[in-house]
C-alpha positions as CSV (number, residue, x, y, z in Angstrom):
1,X,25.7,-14.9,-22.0
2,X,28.3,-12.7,-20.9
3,X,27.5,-9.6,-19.1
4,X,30.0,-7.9,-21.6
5,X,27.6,-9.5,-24.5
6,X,24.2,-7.9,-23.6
7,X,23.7,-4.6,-25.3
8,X,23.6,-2.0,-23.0
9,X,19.9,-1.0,-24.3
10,X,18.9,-4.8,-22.2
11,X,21.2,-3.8,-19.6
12,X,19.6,-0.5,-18.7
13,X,16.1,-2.5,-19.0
14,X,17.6,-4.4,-16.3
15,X,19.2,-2.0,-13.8
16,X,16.7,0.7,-14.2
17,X,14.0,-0.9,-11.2
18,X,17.4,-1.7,-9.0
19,X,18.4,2.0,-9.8
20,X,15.7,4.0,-10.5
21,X,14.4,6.4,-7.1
22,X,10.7,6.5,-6.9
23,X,9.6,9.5,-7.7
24,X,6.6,9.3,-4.6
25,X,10.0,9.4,-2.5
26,X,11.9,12.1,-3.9
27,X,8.8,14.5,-3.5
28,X,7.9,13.1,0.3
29,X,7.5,16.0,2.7
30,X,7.4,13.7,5.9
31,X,10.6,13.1,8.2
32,X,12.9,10.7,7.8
33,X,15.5,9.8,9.9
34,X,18.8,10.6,8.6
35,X,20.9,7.6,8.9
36,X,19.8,4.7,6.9
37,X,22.2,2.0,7.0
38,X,21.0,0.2,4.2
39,X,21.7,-1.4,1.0
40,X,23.6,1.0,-1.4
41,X,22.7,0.9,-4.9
42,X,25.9,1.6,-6.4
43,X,27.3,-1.8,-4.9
44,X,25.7,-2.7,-8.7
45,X,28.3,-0.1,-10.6
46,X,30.8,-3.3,-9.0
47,X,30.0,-6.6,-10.7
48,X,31.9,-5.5,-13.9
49,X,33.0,-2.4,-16.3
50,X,29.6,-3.1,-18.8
51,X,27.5,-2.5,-15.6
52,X,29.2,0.5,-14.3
53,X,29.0,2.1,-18.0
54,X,25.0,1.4,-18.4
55,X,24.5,2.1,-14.5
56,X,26.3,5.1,-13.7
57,X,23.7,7.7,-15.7
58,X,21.0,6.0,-13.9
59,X,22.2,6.5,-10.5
60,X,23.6,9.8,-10.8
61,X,19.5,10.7,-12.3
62,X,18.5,11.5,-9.0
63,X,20.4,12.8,-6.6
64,X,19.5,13.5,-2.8
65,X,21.8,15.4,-0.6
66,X,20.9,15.6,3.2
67,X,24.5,16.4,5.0
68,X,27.4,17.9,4.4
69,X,29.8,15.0,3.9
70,X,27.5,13.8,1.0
71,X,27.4,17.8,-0.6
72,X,31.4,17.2,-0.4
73,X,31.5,13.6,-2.0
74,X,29.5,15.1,-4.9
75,X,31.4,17.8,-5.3
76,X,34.6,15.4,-4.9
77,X,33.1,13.1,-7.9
78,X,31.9,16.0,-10.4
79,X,34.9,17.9,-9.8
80,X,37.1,15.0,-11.4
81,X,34.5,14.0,-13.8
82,X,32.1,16.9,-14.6
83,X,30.5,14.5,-17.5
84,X,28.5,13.1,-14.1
85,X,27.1,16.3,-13.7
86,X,25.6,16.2,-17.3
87,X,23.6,13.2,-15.9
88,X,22.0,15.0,-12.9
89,X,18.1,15.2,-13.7
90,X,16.5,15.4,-10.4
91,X,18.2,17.0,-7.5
92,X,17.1,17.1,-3.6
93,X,18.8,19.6,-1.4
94,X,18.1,19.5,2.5
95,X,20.2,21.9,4.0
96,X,22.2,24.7,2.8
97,X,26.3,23.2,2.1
98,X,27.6,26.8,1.3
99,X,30.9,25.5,0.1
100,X,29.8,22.6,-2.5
101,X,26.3,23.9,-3.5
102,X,26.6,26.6,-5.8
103,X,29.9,24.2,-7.7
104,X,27.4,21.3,-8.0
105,X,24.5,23.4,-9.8
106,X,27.0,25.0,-11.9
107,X,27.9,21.0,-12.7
108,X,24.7,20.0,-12.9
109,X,23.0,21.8,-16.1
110,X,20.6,19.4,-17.0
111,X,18.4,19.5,-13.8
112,X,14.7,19.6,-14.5
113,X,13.3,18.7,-11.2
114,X,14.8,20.2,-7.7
115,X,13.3,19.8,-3.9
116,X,13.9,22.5,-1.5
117,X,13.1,22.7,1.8
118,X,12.6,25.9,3.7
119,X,13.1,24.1,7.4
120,X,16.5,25.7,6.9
121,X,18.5,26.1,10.7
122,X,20.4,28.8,11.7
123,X,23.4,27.4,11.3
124,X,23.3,26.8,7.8
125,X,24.8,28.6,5.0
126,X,22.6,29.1,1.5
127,X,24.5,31.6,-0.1
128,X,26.1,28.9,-2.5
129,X,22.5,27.4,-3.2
130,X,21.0,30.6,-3.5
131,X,23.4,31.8,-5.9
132,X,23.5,28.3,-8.0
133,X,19.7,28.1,-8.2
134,X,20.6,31.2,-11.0
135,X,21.9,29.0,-13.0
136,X,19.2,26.4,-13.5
137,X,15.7,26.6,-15.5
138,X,13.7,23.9,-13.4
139,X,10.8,22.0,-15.0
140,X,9.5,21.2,-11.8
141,X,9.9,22.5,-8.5
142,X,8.7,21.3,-5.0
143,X,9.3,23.4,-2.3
144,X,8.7,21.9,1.4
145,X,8.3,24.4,4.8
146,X,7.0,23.4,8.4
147,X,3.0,23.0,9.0
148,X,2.8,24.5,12.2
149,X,-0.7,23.2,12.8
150,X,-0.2,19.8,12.2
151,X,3.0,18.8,13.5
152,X,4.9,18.3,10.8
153,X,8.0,19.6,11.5
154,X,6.7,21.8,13.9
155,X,7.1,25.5,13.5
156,X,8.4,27.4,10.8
157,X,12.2,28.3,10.7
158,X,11.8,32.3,11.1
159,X,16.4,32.9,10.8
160,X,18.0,34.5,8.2
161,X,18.9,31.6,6.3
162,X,15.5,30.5,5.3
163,X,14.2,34.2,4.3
164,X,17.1,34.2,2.1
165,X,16.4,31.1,0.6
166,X,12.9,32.0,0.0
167,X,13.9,35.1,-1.3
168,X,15.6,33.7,-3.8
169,X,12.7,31.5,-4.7
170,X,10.4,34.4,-5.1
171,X,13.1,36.0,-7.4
172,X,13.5,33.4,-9.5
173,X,9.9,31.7,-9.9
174,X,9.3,34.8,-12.3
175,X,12.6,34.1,-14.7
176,X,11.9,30.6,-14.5
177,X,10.5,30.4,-18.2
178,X,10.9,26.4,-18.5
179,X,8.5,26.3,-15.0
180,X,5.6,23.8,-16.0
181,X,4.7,22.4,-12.7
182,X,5.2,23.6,-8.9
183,X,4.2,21.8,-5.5
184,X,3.0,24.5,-3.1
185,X,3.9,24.1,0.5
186,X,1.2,25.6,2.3
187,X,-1.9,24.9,3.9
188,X,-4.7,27.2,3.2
189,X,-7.3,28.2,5.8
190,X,-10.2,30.6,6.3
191,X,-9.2,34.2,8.1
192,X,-10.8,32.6,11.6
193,X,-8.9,29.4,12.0
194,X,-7.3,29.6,15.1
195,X,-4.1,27.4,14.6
196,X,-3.4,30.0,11.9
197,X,0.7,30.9,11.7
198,X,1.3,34.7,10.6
199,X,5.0,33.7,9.0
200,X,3.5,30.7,6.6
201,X,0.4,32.8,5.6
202,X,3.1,35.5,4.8
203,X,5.1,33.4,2.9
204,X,2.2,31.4,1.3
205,X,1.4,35.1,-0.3
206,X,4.2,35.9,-1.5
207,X,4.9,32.9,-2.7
208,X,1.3,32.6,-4.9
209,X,2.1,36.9,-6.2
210,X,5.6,35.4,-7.3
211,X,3.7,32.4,-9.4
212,X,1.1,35.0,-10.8
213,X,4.5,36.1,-12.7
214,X,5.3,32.9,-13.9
215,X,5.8,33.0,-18.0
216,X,5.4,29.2,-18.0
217,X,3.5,27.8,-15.2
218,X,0.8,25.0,-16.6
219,X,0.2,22.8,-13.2
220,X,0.3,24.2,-9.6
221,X,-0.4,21.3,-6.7
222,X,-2.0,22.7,-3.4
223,X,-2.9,20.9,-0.3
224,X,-6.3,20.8,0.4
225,X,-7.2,23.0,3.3
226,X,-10.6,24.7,4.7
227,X,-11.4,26.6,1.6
228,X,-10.3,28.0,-1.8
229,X,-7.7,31.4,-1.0
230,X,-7.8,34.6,-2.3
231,X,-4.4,34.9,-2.6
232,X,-4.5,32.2,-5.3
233,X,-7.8,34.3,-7.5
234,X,-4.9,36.4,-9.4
235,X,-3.6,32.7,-10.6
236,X,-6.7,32.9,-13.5
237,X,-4.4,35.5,-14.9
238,X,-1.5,33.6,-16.0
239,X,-1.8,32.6,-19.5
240,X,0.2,29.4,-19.6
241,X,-2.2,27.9,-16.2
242,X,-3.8,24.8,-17.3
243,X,-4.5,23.4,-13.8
244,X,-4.6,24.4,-9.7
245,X,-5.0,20.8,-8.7
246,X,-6.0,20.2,-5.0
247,X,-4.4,17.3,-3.1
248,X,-4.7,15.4,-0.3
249,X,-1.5,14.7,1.2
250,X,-0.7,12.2,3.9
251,X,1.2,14.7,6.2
252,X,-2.1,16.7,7.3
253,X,-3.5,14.8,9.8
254,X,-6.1,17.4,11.0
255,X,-7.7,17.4,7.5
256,X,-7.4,13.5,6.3
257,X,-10.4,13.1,9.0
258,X,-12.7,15.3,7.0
259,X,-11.5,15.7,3.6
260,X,-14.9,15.3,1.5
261,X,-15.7,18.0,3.5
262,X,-12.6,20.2,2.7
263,X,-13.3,19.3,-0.9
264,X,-16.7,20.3,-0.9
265,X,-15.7,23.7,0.7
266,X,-13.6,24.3,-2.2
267,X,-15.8,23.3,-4.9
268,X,-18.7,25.5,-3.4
269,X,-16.6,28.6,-4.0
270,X,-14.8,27.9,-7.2
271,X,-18.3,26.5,-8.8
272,X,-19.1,30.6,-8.8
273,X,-16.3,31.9,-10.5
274,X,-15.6,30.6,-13.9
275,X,-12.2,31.1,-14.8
276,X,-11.4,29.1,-11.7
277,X,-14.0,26.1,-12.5
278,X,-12.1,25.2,-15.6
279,X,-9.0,25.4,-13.7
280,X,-9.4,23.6,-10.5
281,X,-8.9,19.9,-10.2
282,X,-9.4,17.5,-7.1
283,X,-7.6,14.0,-6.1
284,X,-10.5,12.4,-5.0
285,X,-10.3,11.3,-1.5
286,X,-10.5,7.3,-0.7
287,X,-13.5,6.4,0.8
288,X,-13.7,3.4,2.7
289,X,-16.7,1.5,0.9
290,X,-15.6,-1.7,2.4
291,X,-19.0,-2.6,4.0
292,X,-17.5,-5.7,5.8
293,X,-16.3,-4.9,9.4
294,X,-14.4,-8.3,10.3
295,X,-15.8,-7.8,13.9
296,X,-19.1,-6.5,13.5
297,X,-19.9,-10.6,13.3
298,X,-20.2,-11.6,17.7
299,X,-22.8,-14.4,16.7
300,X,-25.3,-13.4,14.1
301,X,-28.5,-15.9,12.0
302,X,-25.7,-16.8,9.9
303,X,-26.4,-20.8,9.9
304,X,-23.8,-23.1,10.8
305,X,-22.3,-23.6,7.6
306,X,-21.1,-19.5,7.6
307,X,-20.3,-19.8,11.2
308,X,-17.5,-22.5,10.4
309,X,-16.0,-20.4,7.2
310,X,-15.2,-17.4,9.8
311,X,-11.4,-17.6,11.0
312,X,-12.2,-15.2,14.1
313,X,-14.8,-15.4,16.6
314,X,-16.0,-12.5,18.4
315,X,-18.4,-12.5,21.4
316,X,-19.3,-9.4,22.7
317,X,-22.2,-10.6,25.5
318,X,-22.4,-13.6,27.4
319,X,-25.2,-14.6,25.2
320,X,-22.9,-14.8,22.5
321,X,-20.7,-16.8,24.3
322,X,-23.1,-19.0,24.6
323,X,-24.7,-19.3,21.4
324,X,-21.2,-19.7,20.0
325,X,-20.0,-22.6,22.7
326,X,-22.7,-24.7,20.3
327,X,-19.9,-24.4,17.7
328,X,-17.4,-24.8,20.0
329,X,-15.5,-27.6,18.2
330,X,-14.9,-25.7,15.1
331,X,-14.0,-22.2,16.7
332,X,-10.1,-21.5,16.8
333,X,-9.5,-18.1,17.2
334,X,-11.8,-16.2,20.0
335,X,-12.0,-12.6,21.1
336,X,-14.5,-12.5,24.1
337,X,-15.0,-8.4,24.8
338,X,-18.0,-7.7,27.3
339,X,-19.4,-4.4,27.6
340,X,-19.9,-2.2,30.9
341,X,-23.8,-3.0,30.7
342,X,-23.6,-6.9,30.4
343,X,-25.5,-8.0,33.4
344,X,-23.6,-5.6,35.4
345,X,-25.4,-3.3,38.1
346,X,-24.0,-1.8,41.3
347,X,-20.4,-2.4,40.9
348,X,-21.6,-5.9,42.2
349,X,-19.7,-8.6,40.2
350,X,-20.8,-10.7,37.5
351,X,-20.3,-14.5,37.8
352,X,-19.4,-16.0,34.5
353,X,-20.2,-19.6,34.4
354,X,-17.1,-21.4,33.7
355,X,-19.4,-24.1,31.6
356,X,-19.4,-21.1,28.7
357,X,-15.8,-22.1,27.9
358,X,-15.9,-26.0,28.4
359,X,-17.5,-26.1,24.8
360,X,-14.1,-24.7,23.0
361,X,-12.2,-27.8,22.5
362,X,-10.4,-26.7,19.7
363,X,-9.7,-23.3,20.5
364,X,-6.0,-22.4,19.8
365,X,-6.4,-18.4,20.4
366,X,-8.1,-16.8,23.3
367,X,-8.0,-12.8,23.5
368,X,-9.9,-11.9,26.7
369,X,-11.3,-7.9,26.9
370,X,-14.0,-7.2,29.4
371,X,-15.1,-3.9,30.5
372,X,-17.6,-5.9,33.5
373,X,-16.2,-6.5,36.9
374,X,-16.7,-10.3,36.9
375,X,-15.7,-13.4,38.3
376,X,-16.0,-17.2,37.8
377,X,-17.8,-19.3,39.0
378,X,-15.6,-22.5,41.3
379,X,-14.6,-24.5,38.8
380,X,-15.7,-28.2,39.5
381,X,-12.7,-31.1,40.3
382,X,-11.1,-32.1,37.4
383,X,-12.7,-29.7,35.0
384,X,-10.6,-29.6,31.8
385,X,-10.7,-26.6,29.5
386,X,-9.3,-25.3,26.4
387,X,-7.2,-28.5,26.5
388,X,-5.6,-27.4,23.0
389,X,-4.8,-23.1,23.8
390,X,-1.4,-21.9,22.2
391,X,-2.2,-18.4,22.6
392,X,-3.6,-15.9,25.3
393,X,-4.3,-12.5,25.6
394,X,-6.1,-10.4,28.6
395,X,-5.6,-6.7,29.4
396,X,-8.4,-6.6,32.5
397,X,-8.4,-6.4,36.4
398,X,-10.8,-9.9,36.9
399,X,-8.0,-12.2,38.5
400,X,-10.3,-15.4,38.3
401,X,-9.8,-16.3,34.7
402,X,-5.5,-16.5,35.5
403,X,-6.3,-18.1,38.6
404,X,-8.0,-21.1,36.4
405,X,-5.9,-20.9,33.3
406,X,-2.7,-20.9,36.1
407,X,-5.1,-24.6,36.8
408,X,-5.0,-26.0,33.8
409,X,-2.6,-28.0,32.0
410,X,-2.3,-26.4,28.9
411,X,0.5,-28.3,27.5
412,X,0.0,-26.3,24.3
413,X,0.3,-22.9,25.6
414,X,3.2,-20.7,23.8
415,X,2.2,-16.9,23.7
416,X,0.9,-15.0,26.2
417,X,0.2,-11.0,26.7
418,X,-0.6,-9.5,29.9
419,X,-0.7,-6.0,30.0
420,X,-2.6,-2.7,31.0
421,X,-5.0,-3.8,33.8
422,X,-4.2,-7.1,34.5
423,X,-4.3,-8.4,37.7
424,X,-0.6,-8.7,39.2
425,X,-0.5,-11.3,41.7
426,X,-2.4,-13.7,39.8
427,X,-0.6,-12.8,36.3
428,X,3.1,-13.4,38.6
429,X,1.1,-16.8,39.5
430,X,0.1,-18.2,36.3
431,X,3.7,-17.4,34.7
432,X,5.2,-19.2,37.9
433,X,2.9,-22.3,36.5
434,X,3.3,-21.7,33.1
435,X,6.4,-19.4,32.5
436,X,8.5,-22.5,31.2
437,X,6.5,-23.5,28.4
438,X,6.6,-19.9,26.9
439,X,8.4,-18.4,23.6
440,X,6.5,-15.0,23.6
441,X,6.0,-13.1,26.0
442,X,4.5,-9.4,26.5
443,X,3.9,-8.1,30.1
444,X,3.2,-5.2,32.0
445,X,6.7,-3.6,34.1
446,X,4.6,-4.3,37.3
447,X,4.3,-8.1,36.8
448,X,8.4,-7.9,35.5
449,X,9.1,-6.2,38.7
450,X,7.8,-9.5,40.6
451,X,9.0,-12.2,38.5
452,X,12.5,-13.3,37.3
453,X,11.3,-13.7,33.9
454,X,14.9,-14.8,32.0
455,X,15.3,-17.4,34.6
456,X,11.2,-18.6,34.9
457,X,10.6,-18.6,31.0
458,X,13.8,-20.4,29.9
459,X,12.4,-21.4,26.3
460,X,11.6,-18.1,25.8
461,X,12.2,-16.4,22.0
462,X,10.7,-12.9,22.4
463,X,10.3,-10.7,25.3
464,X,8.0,-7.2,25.1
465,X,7.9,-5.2,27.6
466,X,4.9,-2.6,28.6
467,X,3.5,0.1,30.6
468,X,0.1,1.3,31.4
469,X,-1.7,3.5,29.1
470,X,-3.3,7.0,29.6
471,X,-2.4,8.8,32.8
472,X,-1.0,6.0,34.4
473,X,1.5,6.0,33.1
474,X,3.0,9.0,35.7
475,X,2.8,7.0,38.0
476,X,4.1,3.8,36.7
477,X,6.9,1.7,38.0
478,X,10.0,1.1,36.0
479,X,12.2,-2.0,35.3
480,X,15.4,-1.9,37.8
481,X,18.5,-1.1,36.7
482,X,19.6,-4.9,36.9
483,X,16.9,-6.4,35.2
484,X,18.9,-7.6,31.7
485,X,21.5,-8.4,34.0
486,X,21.0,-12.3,34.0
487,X,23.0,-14.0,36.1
488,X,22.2,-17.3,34.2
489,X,22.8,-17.5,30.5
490,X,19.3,-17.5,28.7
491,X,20.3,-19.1,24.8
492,X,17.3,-18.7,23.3
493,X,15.7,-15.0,23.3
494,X,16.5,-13.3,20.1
495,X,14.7,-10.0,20.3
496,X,13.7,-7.9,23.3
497,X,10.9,-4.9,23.1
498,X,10.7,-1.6,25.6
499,X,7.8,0.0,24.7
500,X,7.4,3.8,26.8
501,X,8.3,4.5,29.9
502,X,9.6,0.9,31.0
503,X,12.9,1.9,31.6
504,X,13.0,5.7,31.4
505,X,10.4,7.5,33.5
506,X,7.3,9.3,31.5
507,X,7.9,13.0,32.5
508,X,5.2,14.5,30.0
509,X,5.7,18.2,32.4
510,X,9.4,18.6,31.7
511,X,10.9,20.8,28.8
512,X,11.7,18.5,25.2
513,X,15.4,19.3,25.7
514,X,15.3,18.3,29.8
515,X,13.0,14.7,28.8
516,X,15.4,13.9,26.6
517,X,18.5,14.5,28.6
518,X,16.8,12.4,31.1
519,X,15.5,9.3,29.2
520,X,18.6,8.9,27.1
521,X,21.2,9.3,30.5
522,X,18.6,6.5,32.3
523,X,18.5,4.3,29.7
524,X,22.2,4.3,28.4
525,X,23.0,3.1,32.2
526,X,20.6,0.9,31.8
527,X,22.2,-1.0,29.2
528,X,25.6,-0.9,30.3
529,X,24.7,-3.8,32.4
530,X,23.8,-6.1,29.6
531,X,26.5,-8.5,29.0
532,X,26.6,-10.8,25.9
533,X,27.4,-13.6,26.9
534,X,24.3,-13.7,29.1
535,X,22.1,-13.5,25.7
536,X,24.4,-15.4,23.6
537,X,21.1,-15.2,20.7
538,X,20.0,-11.2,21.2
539,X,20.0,-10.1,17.8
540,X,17.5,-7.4,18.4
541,X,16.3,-4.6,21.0
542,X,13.8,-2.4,20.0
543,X,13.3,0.8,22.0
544,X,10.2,3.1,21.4
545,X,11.6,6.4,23.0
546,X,14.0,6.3,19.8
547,X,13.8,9.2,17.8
548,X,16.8,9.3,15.4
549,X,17.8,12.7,14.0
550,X,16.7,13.8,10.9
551,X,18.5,16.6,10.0
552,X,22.4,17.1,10.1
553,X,22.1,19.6,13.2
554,X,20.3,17.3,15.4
555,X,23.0,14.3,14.9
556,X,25.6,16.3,16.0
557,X,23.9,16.3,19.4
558,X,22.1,13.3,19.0
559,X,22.5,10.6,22.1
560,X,20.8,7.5,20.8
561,X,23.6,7.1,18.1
562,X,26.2,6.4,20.9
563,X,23.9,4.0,22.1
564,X,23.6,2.2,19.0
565,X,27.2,1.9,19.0
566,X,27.7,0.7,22.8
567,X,24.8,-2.2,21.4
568,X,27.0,-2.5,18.3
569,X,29.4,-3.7,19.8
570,X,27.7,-6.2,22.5
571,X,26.6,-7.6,19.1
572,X,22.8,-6.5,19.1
573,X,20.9,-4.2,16.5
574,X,18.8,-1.4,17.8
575,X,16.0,-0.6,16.1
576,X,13.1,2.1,16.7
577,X,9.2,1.7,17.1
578,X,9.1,2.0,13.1
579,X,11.8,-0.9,12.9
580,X,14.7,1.6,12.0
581,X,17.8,0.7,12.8
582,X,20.5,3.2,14.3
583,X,24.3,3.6,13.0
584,X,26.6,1.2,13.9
585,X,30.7,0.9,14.7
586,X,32.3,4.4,13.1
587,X,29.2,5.4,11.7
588,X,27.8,6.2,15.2
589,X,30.9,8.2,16.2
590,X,31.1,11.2,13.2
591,X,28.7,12.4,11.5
592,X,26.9,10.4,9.5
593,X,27.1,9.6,5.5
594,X,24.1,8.2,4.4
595,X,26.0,6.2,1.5
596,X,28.9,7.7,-0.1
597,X,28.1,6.8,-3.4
598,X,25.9,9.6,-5.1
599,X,22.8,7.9,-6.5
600,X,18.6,8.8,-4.8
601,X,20.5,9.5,-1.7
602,X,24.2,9.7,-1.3
């Protein structure tokens, strides 16, 4: 059937999930970076005129405006067609756009729900949003300001811009008389918490004496803090109040360890007072009642028959290790981790009898984490084990377990990770042995430093590279400058990790501002060297010093898009710690437009 043959009731079944913003996303208070490069949703207004007449009210529903070239676009599309505006329901404003906002509310009528954030810069202008947000009558309202004392966003935005918007806010909660529901920002705490921030306790006051006005309000949504604020008691009083309900949000690290207990603070107090027991609701927090723990298992009285359903083994003595060798033949997948007190005493080392691991004939998987200083015992002439590995993991100091892998055949043998600890002159020897047969590969800078790993590992598909953990990481080594510049082409890696402080150096004691300077300078050289035709297959580098910008200010200064480019144009994608990709080709060069269609995000 023709698309111009559906009625457009089956047609708006049908687009609504392509079209439709969630709502969990439009209300999200946790940073995002601003460039996403993605699929745009009003490629579907395209395939023909009965899609764009059914689509078009359900992308303009939501609209989500982060930049200023988007707040012109809109402005651009309502200005010629003001019959879009009618179909605004939901609007997001991050910033302030003086020039487009208070013409886009005046468009825009219909709006029931609206996001506004007080992380409002300097620089920003909100006398046109301040002067628009007159015009509407909101159902809904979230309003989003730093938590100082949890690190999202850092601190609050104390300029003149952001008073002004909350201001207005305060102003017009009261003649709000359509208000039904309204997401407070704030944290609360008791008068001792030490982390406590005198502008968002201010704010978070003012705020809850500007609700107590409210004609309308029915639902107000708090983050759970410490305990139940009094600035929140004079809430009983508004007639229309049908429910404080107390969430637990994501965002607020410090408080997701302990939230029962946060809960149970609350509910102590407002059990006394009766006005606020029939008001006050909880989300229950999500209690982990999964009683299994996938490694609590070593080698337990489970029988045979229970042994050989388990996928992964875990030995966590050298009497497990032995007690499981009498499965051997049916254990794959192996994670050996001996503690500090196994047979260990005087810093004298523990000889492991090699005969533990003859058993595992089968074994495809070994992950190797010991705590013990140890060493093996002289393997015999001929001896042949784990005849059938494919992977291998060990992050510890003990060089005698490489020094007999690097003996054995292995034939099998396709991932490896060496990192933290490892031993680097027997890790540089078993890759010398081994290094061809490879397609992953993750390994410490050190052991990168001594190996030529693009010309040793020739098969190789995937390359990450590491650094030590914890406070060695001051002092770790970095890749040289030359290391991507292979002099032979390698045509089969496709992806390439950095994880910190591999290529820039980890200067924790410098100023934000001066660490960044300094990592993104170092590592932009660094990449300069790459040539494609030396990785004719790199698709894919991913960096985790990456931070892209997630406001319009910061990508005005931002570095790492300029880098995304220079990749860009080598013919590689680079992509964050989260998998996030950068701009790429113009995009990286002006200020970004996140899509220039106005739909959930613009």
């Amino acid at each position: 059937m023709a698309a111009n043959q559906v009625p457009d009731e089956i047609l708006s079944k049908i687009l609504t999930p392509l079209l439709e913003y969630p709502d969990t996303m439009f209300c999200d208070q946790s940073a995002k970076p601003l460039l996403d490069p993605g699929f745009s949703s009003s490629s579907y207004l395209l395939v023909c005129k009965a899609w764009l007449r059914v689509s078009t009210p359900l992308l303009y529903k939501t609209v989500v405006i982060r930049t200023t070239a988007q707040a012109e676009a809109l402005l651009a599309v309502l200005t010629c067609n003001r019959q879009f505006g009618l179909f605004i329901k939901k609007l997001r404003v991050e910033a302030g756009f003086p020039s487009a906002m208070h013409t886009i509310l005046e468009f825009a009528p219909n709006i029931t729900e609206i996001y506004l954030t007080l992380y409002i810069w300097a620089s920003d202008d909100v006398r046109g949003l301040c002067s628009g947000l007159s015009l509407l009558n909101p159902r809904r309202v979230i309003v989003h300001d730093a938590v100082a004392d949890t690190g999202v966003d850092g601190e609050p935005k104390k300029n003149r811009q952001a008073e002004q918007l909350f201001n207005a806010i305060l102003e017009l909660v009261p003649q709000w008389d359509k208000l039904k529901i309204f997401d407070f920002p704030y944290l609360v705490h008791e008068d001792t918490y030490r982390y406590r921030n005198k502008t968002l306790d201010a704010r978070a006051k003012a705020l809850a004496s500007a609700l107590a006005k409210s004609p309308s309000l029915e639902t107000l949504l708090v983050p759970i803090g410490d305990f139940f604020p009094k600035y929140l008691r004079p809430l009983v009083n508004v007639r229309t109040l049908k429910s404080i309900h107390f969430i637990q949000s994501q965002h607020f690290g410090r408080l997701d360890c302990y939230p029962s207990y946060s809960v149970d603070q609350i509910r102590d107090f407002v059990n006394r007072v009766p006005q606020l027991k029939a008001l006050v609701t909880y989300t229950a927090p999500q209690d982990d009642d999964d009683d299994d723990n996938d490694e609590d298992g070593g080698v337990m009285d489970r029988g045979e028959v229970a042994l050989s359903l388990r996928k992964e083994f875990y030995a966590r003595s050298l009497a497990q290790l032995k007690q499981l060798g009498k499965m051997g033949s049916m254990v794959k997948d192996l994670t050996v981790s001996l503690p500090l007190n196994d047979g260990a005493s005087n810093n004298v080392p523990v000889v492991i009898d090699l005969g533990l691991l003859t058993p595992f004939t089968s074994l495809t998987h070994l992950t190797w984490k010991t705590d013990i200083t140890s060493t093996f015992s002289t393997p015999p002439p001929g001896l042949s084990v784990l005849p059938n590995l494919e992977e291998f993991r060990t992050d510890r100091e003990s060089p005698t377990l490489l020094d007999i892998m690097r003996q054995q055949p292995l034939e099998f043998l396709r991932e490896v990770e060496l990192t933290d600890a490892v031993n680097v002159p027997a890790s540089v020897a078993f890759l010398q042995r081994h290094g061809a047969k490879l397609q992953h590969l993750t390994s410490t800078v050190e052991i990168l430093n001594k190996v030529d790993v693009f010309n040793l590992c020739r098969n190789l598909k995937t390359l990450k590279v590491t650094s030590p953990s914890g406070g060695f990481r001051e002092k770790a080594r970095l890749l040289p400058e030359n290391f991507i510049a292979c002099s032979i082409p390698h045509s089969t890696v496709s992806k390439i990790h950095f994880e910190y402080c591999t290529i820039a150096p980890w200067s924790d004691s410098l100023k934000p501002e001066d660490r960044k300077r300094l990592n993104e300078g170092g590592i932009k050289q660094f990449f300069k060297k790459l040539k494609p035709e030396s990785f004719p297959v790199l698709k894919e580098i991913q960096m985790d010093e990456i931070e892209w910008p997630t406001s319009e200010q910061e990508a005005r200064r931002d570095q790492w898009m300029p880098l995304s480019d220079l990749l860009h144009h080598k013919g590689i994608k680079i992509i964050d710690s989260e998998g996030v990709g950068g701009p790429t080709g113009v995009r990286a060069m002006i200020l970004p437009r996140i899509r220039r269609k106005p739909h959930a995000i613009l």
